[in-house]
N, C-alpha and C positions, 0 to 999 in steps of 0.2 A: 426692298428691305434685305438687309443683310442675312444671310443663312445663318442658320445656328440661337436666333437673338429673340427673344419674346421680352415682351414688352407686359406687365402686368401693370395692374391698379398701383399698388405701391412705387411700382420703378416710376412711371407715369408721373407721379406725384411729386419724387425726388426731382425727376427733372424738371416740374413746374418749380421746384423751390429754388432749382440752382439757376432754371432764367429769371426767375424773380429780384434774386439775389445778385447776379449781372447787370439785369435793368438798372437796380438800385444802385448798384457800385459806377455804373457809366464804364467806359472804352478803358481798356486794360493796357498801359501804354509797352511794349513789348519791348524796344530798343532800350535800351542800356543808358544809363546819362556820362555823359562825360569824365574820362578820368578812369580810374581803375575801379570804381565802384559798380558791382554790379545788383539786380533788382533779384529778388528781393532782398530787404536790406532785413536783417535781424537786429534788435537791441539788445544791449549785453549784459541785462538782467533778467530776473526771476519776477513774472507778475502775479499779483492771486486777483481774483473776479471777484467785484465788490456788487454787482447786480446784474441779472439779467434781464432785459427784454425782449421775449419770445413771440410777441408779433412781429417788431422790427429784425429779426435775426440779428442782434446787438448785446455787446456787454460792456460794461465797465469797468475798469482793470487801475490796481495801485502797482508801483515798484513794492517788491519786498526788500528788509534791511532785514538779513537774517542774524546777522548779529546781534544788531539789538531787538530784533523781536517785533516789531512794529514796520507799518505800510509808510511809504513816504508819498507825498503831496508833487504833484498835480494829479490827481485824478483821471484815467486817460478814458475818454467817450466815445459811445459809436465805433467800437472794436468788431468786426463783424467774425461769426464762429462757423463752425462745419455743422449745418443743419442734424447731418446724422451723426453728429459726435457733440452735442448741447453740452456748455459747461455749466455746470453749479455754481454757485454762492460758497465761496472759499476755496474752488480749484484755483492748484497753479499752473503755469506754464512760461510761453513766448511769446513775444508779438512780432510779424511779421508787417513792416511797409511795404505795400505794394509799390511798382511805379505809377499806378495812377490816385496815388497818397492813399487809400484805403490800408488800415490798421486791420491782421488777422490775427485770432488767438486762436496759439496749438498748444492744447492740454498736454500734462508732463513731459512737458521739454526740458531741457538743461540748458540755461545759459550758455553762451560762449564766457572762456575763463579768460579773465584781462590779467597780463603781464605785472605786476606791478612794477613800477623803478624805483621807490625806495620802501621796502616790505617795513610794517611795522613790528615786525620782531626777525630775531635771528636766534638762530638753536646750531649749536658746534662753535666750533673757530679753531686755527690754526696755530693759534698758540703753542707752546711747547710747555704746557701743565699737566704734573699727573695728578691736577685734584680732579673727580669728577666733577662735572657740571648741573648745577640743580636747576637749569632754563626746562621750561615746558611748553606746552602748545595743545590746544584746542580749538577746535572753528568755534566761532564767537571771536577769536581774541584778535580776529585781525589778516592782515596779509602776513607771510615768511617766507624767510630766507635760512634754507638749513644747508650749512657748508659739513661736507663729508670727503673723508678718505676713500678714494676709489679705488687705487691702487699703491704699490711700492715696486721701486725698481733699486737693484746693484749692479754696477756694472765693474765687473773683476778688472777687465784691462785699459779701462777707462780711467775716472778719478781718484775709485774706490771708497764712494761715498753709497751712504743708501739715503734715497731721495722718496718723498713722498706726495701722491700729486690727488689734488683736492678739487674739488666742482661744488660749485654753490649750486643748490636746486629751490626756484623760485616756487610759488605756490599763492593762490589767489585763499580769499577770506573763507571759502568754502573745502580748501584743502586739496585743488584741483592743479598738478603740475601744470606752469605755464611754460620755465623757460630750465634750460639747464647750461652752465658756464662753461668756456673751455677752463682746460686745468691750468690749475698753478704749480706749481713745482717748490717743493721746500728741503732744506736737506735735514734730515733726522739725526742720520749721526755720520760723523768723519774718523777716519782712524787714526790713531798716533802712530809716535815712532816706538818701533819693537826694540826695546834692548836684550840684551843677550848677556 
C-alpha cells in the first residue's frame, strides 16, 4: 500500500460506486476517432435535469431554449452523474459523450458559444449619420452583430485624409463574444483646397 494513503469506510464506498459505475458503463474507449475530433465530445448547449434515478446513478436531461424560456424535445436518458456531486431536479449544466457513447452531466457548466453567420440583429453601422441610433439589445432577443469604431487614423504626409476603421463583434443568443472582424477602413473626412 502506498505511504501516506488510508483508506476509510466512506473512501471504501466511493470506490465501490465508481467500479460499479465502470461495470455499468463497459470499456472506456481511450483512442480518439478519426479526423480532428477528439473524446470527449461536448454539446453546445445548456441542459437542465428533468429526473433523477439514484439507484441507477442516472438522470434525465432536456436542452434549454433560454430565450424563450422553455426545454426543447428529445428528452436525453440514461445521462450518468458524479456520484459525489448528485444533481437535482432543475439543475443545469453539460453533457459530456464519452468515447464509449456514455452521456455525462457536469453541473454549471457553460456552454461552448457557437459563432453565428448571420446574427439576428445588428447594433451600430458605418454609415455616415449623425442621428443617433435607437437599435437595442438583450439576451432573449437573439444572436448579434455590433459594428463599432475601434480606431481613427491621419496621416499628414500621406493622403491627408482621416480614416476610420471599424470591427464587427459577433456575440451568441446569451451574449457571449464568439468572433471579432478584421477592420474595414472608411474615410471620414477629406480636406479641400485652401484659398487664400
Amino acid at each position: 500500500m502506498a505511504k501516506g494513503i488510508t483508506f476509510t469506510p466512506d473512501s471504501a464506498k466511493r470506490i465501490g460506486d465508481v467500479v460499479r459505475r465502470v461495470e455499468q458503463a463497459g470499456p472506456v474507449i481511450s483512442r480518439a476517432p478519426r479526423g480532428r475530433q477528439r473524446w470527449p465530445r461536448r454539446y453546445q448547449w445548456l441542459f437542465e435535469v428533468t429526473a433523477v434515478d439514484t439507484v441507477a446513478g442516472t438522470c434525465t436531461a432536456k436542452r434549454r431554449d433560454d430565450a424563450a424560456g422553455t426545454l426543447i424535445d428529445p428528452e436525453v436518458a440514461d445521462v450518468y452523474y458524479d456520484a459525489d456531486n448528485e444533481p437535482s431536479v432543475d439543475d443545469i449544466g453539460i453533457l459530456t459523450r464519452l468515447g464509449n457513447g456514455n452521456v455525462l452531466f457536469h453541473p454549471g457548466g457553460v456552454a461552448q458559444p457557437i459563432d453565428p453567420p448571420v446574427p439576428d440583429n445588428t447594433v451600430g453601422t458605418t454609415d455616415e449619420t449623425d442621428a443617433a441610433q435607437a437599435d437595442t439589445w438583450a439576451v432573449g432577443d437573439g444572436t448579434l452583430k455590433v459594428i463599432m469604431l475601434t480606431r481613427m487614423a491621419y496621416n499628414h504626409e500621406g493622403d491627408e485624409k482621416l480614416y476610420g476603421y471599424y470591427r464587427e463583434f459577433k456575440y451568441d443568443a446569451y451574449g457571449r463574444l464568439t468572433s471579432v472582424s478584421a477592420e474595414t477602413r472608411v474615410a471620414i473626412d477629406t480636406p479641400g483646397e485652401c484659398c487664400i
